[in-house]
TIVO-2410 file (N, C-alpha, C; in nm, 3 decimals):
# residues 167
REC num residu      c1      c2      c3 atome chaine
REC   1      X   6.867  10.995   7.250     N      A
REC   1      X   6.978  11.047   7.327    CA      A
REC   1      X   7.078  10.934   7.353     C      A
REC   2      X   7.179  10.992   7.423     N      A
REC   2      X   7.329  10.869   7.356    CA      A
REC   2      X   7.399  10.942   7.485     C      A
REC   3      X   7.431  10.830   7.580     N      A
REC   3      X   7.494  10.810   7.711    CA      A
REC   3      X   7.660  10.828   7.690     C      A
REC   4      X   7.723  10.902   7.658     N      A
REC   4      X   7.848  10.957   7.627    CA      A
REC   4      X   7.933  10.861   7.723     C      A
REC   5      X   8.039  10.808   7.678     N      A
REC   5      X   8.197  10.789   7.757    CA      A
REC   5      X   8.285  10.867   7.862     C      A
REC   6      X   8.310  10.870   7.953     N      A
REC   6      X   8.311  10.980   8.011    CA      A
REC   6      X   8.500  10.948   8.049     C      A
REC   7      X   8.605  11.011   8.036     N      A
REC   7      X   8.729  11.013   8.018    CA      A
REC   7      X   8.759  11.000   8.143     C      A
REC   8      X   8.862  10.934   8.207     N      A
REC   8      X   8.947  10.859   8.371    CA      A
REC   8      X   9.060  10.909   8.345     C      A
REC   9      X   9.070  11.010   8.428     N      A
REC   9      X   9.234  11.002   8.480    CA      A
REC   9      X   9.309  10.861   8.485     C      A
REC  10      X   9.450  10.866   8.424     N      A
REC  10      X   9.520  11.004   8.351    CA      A
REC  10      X   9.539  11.028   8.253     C      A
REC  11      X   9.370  11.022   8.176     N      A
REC  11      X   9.381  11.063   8.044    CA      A
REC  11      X   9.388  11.177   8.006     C      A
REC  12      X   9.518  11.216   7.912     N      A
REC  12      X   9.597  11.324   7.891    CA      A
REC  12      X   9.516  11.437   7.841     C      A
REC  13      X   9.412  11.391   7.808     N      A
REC  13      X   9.296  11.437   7.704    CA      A
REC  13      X   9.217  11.559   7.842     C      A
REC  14      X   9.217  11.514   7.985     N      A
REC  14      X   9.124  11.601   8.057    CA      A
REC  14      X   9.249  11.721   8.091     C      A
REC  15      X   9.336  11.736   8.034     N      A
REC  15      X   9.463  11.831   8.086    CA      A
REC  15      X   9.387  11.977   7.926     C      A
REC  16      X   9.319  11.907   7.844     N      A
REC  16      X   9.313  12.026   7.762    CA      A
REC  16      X   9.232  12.134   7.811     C      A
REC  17      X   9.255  12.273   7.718     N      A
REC  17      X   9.161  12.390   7.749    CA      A
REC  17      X   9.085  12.406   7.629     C      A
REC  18      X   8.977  12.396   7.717     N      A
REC  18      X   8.804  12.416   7.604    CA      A
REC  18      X   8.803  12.516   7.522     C      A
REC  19      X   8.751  12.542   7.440     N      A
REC  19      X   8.734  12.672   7.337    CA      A
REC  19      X   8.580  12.742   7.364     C      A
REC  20      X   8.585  12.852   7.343     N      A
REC  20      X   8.453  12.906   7.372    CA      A
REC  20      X   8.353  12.890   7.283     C      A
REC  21      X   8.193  12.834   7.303     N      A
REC  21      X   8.040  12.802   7.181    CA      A
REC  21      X   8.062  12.931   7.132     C      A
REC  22      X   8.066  12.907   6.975     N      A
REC  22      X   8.032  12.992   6.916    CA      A
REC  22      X   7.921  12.944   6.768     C      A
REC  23      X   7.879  12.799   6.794     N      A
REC  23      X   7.769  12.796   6.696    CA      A
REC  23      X   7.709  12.727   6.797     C      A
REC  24      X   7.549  12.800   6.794     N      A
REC  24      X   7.426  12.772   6.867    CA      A
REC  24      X   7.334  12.699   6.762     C      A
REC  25      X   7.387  12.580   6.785     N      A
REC  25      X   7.333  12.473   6.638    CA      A
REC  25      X   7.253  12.370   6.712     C      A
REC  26      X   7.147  12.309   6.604     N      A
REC  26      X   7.067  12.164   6.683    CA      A
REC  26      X   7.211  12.103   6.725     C      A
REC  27      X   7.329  12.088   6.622     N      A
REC  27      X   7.425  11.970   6.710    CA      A
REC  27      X   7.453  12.035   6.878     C      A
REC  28      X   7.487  12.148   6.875     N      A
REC  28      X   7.493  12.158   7.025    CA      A
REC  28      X   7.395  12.172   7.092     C      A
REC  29      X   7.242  12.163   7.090     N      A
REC  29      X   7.129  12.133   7.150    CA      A
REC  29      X   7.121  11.936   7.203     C      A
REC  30      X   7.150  11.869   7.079     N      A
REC  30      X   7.170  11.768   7.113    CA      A
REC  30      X   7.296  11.746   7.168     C      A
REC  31      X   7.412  11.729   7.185     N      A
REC  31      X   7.508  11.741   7.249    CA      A
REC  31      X   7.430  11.752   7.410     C      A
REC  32      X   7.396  11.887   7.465     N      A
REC  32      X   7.361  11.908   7.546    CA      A
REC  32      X   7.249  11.842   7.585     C      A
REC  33      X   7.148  11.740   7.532     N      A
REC  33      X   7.095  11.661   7.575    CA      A
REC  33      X   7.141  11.538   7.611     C      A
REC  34      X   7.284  11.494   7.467     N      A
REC  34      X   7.374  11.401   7.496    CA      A
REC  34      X   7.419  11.378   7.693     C      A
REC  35      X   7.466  11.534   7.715     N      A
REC  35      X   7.562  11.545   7.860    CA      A
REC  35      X   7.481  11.546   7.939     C      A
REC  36      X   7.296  11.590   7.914     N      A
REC  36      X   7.238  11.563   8.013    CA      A
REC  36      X   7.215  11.415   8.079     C      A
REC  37      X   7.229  11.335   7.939     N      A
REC  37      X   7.136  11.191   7.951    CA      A
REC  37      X   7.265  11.095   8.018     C      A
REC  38      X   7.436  11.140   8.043     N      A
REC  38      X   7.493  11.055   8.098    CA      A
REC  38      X   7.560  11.131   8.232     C      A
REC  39      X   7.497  11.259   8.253     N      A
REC  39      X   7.543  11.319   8.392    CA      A
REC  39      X   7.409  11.239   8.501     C      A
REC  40      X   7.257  11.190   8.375     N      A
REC  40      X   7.193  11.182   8.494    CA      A
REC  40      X   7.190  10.969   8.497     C      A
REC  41      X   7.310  10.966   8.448     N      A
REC  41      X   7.265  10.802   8.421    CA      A
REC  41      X   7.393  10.775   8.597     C      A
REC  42      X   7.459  10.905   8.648     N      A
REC  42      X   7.531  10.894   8.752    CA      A
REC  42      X   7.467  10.914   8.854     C      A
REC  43      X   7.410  10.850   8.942     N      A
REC  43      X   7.309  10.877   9.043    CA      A
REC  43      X   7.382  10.974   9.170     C      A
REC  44      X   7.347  11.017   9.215     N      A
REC  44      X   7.402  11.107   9.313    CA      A
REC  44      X   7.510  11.242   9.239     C      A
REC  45      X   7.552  11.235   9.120     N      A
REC  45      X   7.625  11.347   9.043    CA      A
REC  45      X   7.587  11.448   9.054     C      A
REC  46      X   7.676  11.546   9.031     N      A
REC  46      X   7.560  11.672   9.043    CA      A
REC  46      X   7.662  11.822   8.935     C      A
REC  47      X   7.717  11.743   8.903     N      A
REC  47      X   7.773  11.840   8.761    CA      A
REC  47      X   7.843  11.718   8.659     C      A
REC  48      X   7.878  11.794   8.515     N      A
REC  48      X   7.943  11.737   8.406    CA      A
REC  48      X   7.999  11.840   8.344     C      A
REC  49      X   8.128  11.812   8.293     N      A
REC  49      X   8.149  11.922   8.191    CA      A
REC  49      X   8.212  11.828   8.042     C      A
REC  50      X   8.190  11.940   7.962     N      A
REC  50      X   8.186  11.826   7.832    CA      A
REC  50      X   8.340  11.802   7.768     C      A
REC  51      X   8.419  11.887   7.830     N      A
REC  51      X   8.557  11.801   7.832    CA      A
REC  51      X   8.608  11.652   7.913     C      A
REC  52      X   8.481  11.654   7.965     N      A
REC  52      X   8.488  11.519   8.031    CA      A
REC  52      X   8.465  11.397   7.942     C      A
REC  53      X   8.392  11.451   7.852     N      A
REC  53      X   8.322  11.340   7.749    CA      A
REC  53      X   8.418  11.331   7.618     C      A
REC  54      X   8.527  11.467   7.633     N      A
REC  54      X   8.557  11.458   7.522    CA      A
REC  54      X   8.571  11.560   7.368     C      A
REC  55      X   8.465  11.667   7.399     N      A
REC  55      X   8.404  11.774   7.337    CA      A
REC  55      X   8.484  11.882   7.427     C      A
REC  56      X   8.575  11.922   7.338     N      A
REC  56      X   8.670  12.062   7.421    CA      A
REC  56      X   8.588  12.191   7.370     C      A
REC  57      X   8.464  12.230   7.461     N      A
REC  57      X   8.399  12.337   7.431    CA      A
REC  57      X   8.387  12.365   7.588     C      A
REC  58      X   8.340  12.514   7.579     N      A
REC  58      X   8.310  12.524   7.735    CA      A
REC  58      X   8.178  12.538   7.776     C      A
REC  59      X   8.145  12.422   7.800     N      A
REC  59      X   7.995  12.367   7.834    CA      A
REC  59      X   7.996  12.280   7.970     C      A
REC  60      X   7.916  12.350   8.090     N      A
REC  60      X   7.852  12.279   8.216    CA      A
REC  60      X   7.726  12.255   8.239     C      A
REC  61      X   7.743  12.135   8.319     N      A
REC  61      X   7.574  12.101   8.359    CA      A
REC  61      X   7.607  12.093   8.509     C      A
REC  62      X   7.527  12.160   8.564     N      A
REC  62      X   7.497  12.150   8.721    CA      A
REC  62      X   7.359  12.156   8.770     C      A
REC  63      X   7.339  12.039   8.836     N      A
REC  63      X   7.197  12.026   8.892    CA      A
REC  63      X   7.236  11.980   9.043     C      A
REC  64      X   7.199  12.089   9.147     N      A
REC  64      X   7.264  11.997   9.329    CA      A
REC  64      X   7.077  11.995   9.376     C      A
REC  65      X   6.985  11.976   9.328     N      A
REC  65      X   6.823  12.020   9.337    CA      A
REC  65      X   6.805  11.903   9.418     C      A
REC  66      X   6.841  11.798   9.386     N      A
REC  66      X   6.840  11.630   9.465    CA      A
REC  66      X   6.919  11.668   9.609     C      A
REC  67      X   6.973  11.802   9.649     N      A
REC  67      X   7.033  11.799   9.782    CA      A
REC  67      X   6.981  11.907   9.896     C      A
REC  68      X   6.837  11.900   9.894     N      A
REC  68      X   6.727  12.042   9.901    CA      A
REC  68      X   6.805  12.099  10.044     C      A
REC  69      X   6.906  12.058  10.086     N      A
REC  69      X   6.959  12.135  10.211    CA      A
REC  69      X   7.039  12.237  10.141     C      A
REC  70      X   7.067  12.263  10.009     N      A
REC  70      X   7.158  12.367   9.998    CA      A
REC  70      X   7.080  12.429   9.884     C      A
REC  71      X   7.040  12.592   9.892     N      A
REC  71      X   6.977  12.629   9.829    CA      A
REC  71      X   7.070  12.632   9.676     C      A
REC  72      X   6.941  12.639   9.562     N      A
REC  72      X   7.008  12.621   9.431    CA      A
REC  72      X   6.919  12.682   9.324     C      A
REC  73      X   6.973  12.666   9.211     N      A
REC  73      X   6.878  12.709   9.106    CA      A
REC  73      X   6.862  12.620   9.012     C      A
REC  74      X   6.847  12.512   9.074     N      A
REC  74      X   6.791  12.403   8.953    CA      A
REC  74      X   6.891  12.367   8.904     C      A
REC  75      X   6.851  12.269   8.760     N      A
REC  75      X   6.914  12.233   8.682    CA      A
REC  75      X   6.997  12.321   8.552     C      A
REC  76      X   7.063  12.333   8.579     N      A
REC  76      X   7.173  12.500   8.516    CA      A
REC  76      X   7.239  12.366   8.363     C      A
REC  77      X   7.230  12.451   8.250     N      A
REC  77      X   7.310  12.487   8.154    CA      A
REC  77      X   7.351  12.582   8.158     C      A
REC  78      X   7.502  12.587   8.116     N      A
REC  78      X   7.590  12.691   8.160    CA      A
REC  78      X   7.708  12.657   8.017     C      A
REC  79      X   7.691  12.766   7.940     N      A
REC  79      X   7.757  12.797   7.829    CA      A
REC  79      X   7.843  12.888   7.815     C      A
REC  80      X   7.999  12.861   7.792     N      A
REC  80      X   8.100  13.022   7.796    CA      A
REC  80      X   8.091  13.088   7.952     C      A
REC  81      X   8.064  13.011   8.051     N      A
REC  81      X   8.036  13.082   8.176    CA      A
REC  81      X   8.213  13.173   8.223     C      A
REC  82      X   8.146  13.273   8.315     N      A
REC  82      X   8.290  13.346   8.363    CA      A
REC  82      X   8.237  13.398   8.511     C      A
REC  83      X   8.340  13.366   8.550     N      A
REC  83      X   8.307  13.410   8.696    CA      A
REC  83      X   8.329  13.555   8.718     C      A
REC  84      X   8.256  13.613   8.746     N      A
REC  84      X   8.271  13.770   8.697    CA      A
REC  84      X   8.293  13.798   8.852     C      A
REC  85      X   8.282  13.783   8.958     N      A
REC  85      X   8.317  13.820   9.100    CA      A
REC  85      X   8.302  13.752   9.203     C      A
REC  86      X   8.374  13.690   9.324     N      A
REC  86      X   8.379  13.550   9.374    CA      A
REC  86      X   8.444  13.654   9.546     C      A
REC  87      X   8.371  13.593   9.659     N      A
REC  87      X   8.413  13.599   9.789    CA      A
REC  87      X   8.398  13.501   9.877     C      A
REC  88      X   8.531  13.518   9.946     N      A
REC  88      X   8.562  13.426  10.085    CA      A
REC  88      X   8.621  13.280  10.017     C      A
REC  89      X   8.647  13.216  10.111     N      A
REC  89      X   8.695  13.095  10.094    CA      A
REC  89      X   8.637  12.979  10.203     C      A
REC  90      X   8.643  12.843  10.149     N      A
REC  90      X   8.558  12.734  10.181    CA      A
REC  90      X   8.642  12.661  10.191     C      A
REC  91      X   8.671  12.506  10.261     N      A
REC  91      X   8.755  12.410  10.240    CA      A
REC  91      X   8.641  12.298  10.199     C      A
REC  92      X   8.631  12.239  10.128     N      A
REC  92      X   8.544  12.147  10.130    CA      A
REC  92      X   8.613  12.003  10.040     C      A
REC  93      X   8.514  11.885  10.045     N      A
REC  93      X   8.549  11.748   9.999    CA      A
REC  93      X   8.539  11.719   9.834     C      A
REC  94      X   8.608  11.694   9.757     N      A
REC  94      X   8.475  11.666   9.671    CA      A
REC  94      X   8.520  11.556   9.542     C      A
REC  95      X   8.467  11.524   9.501     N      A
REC  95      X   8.482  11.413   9.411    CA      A
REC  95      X   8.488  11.423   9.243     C      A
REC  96      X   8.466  11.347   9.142     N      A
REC  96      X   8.468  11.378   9.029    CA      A
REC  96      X   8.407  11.251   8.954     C      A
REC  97      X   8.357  11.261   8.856     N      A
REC  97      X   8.365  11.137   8.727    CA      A
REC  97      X   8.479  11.083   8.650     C      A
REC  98      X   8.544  11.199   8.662     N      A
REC  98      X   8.694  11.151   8.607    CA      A
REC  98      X   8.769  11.126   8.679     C      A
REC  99      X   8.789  11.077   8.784     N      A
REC  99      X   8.829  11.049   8.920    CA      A
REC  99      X   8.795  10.958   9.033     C      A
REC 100      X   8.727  10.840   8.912     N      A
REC 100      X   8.584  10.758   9.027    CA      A
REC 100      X   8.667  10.721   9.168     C      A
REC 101      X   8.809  10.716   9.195     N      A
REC 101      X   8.802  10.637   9.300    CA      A
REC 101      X   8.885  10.704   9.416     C      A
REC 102      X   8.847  10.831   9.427     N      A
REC 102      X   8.925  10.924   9.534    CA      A
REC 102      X   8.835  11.072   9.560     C      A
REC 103      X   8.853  11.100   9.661     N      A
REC 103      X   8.771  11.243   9.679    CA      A
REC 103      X   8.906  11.325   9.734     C      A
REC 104      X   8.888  11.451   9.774     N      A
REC 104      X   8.961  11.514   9.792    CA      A
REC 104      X   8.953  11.694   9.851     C      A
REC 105      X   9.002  11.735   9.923     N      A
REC 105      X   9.005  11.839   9.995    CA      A
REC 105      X   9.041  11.951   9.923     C      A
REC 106      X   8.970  12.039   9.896     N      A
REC 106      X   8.999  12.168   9.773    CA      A
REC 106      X   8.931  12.276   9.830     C      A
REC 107      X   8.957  12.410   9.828     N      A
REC 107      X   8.962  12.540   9.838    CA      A
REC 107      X   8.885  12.602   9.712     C      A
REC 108      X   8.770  12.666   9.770     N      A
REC 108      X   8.703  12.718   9.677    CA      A
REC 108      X   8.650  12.845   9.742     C      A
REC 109      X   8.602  12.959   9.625     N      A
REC 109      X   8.507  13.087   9.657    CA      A
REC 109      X   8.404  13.054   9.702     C      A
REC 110      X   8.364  13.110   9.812     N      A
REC 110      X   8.275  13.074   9.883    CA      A
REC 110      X   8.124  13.125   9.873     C      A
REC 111      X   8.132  13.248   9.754     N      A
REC 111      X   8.005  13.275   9.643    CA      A
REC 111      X   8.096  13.354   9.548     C      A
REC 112      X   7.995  13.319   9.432     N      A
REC 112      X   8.012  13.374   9.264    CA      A
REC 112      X   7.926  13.456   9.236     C      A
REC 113      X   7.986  13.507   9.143     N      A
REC 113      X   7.831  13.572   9.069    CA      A
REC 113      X   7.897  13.534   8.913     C      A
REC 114      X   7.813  13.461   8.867     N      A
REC 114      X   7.857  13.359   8.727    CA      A
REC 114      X   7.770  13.487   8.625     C      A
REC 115      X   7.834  13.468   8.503     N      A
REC 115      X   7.745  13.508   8.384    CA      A
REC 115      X   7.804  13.334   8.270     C      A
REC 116      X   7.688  13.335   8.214     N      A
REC 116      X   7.696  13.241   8.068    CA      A
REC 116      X   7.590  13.291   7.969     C      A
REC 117      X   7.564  13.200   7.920     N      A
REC 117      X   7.450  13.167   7.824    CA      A
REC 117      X   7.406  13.048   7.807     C      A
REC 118      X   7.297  13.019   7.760     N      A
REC 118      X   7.223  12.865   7.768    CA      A
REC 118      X   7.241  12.795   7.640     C      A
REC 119      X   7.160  12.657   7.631     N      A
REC 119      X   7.217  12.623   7.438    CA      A
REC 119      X   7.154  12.725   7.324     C      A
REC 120      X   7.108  12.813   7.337     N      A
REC 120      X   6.984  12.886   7.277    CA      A
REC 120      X   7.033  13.046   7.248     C      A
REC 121      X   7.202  13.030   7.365     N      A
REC 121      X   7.271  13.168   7.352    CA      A
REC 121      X   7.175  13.267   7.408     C      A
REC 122      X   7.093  13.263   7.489     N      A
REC 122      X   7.044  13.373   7.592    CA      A
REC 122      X   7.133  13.387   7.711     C      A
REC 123      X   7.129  13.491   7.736     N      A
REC 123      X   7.253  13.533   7.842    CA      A
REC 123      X   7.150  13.491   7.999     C      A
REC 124      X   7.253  13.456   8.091     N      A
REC 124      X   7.208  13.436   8.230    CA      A
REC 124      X   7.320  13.472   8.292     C      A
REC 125      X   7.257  13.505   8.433     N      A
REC 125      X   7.343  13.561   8.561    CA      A
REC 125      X   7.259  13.468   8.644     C      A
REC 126      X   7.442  13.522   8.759     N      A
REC 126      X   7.349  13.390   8.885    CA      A
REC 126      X   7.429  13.479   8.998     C      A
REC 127      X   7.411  13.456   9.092     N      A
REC 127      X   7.457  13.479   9.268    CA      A
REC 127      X   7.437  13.318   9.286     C      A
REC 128      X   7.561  13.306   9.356     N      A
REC 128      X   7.564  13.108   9.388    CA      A
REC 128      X   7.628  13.137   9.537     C      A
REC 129      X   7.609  13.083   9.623     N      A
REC 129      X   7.719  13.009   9.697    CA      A
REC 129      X   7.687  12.892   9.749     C      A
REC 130      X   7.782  12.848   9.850     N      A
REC 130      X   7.792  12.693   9.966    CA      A
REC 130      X   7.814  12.630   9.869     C      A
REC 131      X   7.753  12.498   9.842     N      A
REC 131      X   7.775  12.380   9.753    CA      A
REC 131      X   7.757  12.427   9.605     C      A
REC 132      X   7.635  12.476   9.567     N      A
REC 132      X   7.607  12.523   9.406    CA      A
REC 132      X   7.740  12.595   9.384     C      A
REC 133      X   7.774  12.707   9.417     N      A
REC 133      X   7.904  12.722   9.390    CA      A
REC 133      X   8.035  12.692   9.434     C      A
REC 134      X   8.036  12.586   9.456     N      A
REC 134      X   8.169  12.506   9.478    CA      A
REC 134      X   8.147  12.377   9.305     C      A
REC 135      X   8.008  12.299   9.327     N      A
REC 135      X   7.988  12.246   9.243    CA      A
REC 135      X   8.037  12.335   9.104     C      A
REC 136      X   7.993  12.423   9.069     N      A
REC 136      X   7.998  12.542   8.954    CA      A
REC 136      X   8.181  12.519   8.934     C      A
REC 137      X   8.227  12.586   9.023     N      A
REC 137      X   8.379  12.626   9.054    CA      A
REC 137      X   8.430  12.486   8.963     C      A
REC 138      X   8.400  12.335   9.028     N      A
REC 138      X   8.470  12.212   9.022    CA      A
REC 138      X   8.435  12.163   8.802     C      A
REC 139      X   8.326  12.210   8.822     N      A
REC 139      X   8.303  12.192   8.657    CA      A
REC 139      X   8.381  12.272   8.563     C      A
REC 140      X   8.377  12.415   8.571     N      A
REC 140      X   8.492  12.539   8.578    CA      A
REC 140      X   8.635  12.501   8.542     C      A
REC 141      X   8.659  12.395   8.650     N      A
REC 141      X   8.829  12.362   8.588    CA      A
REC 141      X   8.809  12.296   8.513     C      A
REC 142      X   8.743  12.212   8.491     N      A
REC 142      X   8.749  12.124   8.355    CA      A
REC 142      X   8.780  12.215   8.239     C      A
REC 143      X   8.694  12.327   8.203     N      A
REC 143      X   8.691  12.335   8.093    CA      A
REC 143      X   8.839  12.456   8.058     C      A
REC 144      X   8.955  12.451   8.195     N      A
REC 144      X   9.081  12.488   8.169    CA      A
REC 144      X   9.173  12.356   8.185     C      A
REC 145      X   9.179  12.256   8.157     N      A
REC 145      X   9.206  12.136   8.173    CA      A
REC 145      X   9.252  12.087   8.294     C      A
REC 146      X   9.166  12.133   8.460     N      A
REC 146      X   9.248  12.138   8.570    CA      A
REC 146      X   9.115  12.000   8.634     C      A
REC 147      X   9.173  11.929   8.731     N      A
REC 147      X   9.116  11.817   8.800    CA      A
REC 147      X   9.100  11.900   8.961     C      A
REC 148      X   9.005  11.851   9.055     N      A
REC 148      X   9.027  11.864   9.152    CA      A
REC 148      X   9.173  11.789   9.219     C      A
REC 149      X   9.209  11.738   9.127     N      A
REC 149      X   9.356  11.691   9.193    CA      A
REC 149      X   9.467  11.798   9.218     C      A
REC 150      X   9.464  11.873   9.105     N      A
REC 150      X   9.543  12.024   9.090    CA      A
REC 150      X   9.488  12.107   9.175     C      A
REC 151      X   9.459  12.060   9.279     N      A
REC 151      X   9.406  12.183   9.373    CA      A
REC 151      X   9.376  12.149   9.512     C      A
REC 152      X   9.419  12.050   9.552     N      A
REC 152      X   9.408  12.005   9.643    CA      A
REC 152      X   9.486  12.046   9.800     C      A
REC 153      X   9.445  12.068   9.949     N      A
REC 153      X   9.481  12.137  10.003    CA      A
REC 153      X   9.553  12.044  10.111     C      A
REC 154      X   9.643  12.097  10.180     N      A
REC 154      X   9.718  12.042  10.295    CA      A
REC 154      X   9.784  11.889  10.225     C      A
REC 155      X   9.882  11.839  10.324     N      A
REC 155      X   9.949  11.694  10.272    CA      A
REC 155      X   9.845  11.548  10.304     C      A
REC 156      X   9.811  11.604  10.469     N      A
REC 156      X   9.781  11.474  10.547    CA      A
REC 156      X   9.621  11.491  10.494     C      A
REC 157      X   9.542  11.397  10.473     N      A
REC 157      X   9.432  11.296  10.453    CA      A
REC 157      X   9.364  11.437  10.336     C      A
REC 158      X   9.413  11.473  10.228     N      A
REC 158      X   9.390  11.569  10.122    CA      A
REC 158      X   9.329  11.495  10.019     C      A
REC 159      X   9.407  11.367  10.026     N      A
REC 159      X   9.296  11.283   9.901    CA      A
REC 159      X   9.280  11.175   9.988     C      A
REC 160      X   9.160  11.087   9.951     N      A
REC 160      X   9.101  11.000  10.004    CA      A
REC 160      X   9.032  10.903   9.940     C      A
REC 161      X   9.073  10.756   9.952     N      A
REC 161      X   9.020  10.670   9.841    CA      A
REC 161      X   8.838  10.644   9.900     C      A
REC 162      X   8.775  10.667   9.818     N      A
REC 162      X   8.635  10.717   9.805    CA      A
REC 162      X   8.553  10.541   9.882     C      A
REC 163      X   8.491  10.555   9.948     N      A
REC 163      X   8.478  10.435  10.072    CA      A
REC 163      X   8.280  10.420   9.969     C      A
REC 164      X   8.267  10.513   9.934     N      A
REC 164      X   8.105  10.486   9.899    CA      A
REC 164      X   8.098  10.514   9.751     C      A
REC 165      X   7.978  10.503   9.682     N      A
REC 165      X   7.954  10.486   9.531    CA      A
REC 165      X   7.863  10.624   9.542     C      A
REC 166      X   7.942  10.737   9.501     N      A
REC 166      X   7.846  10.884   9.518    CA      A
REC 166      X   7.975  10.921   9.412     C      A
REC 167      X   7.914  11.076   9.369     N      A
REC 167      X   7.988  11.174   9.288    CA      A
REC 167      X   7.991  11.323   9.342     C      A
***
């Protein structure tokens, strides 16, 4: 496995929109081991999407399991995902990989109900909310070429230069 590069704002490259998997090949099995082996080389991370690395497909990894206060479903591959129905709204903080040195105040659905498929192209459904789906949501824009920067709420203290080494 091979610890991928992971792209910094303002590289023009995280503004693109992903294309949807349509070959369920060993390369995208490995790939997806690729994004596992450098989402988990980020200690405290808790999503990747592979336009981050570079690969304009629409592929997420979300694992929040390391944060047992917010219920979750594990470590999620999430392939072609669509948010098929989303309620309420949340204000919450949140950070990025492509973004190491600022967090920021963003507006999110406050539960989903996601559909995808895995690398293997079996279909999955989920019911998410609190953090898992905010996490979900923040991987989500990536793969329309949007940053938590593009979304950021109110003027005063909305972004914030990041004081600790977390994701």
């Amino acid at each position: 496995m091979t610890i991928l590069n992971v792209l910094v704002y303002p590289d023009e490259n995280l503004k693109k929109i992903s294309q949807p998997v349509k070959d369920f090949s060993a390369d995208l099995k490995k790939f997806v081991r690729d994004l596992e082996e450098t989402f988990r080389s980020f200690p405290g991370c808790v999503g990747i999407a592979a336009p981050q690395v570079g690969r304009f497909e629409r592929i997420v990894l979300v694992d929040i399991s390391h944060k047992p206060q917010h219920a979750n479903h594990g470590f999620l591959v999430l392939i072609n995902p669509e948010i098929k129905f989303y309620e309420g709204t949340s204000l919450g903080r949140e950070g990025c990989l492509s973004v190491p040195d600022y967090t920021g105040k963003v507006e999110r659905a406050k539960s989903i109900t996601l559909e995808a498929v895995n690398e293997s192209g079996e279909k999955l459904q989920f019911c998410m909310s609190g953090y898992e789906a905010r996490a979900v949501q923040h991987e989500m824009d990536h793969l329309d070429g949007k940053l938590f920067l593009d979304r950021l709420v109110g003027r005063r203290n909305a972004l914030s230069r990041r004081t600790e080494v977390s994701t």
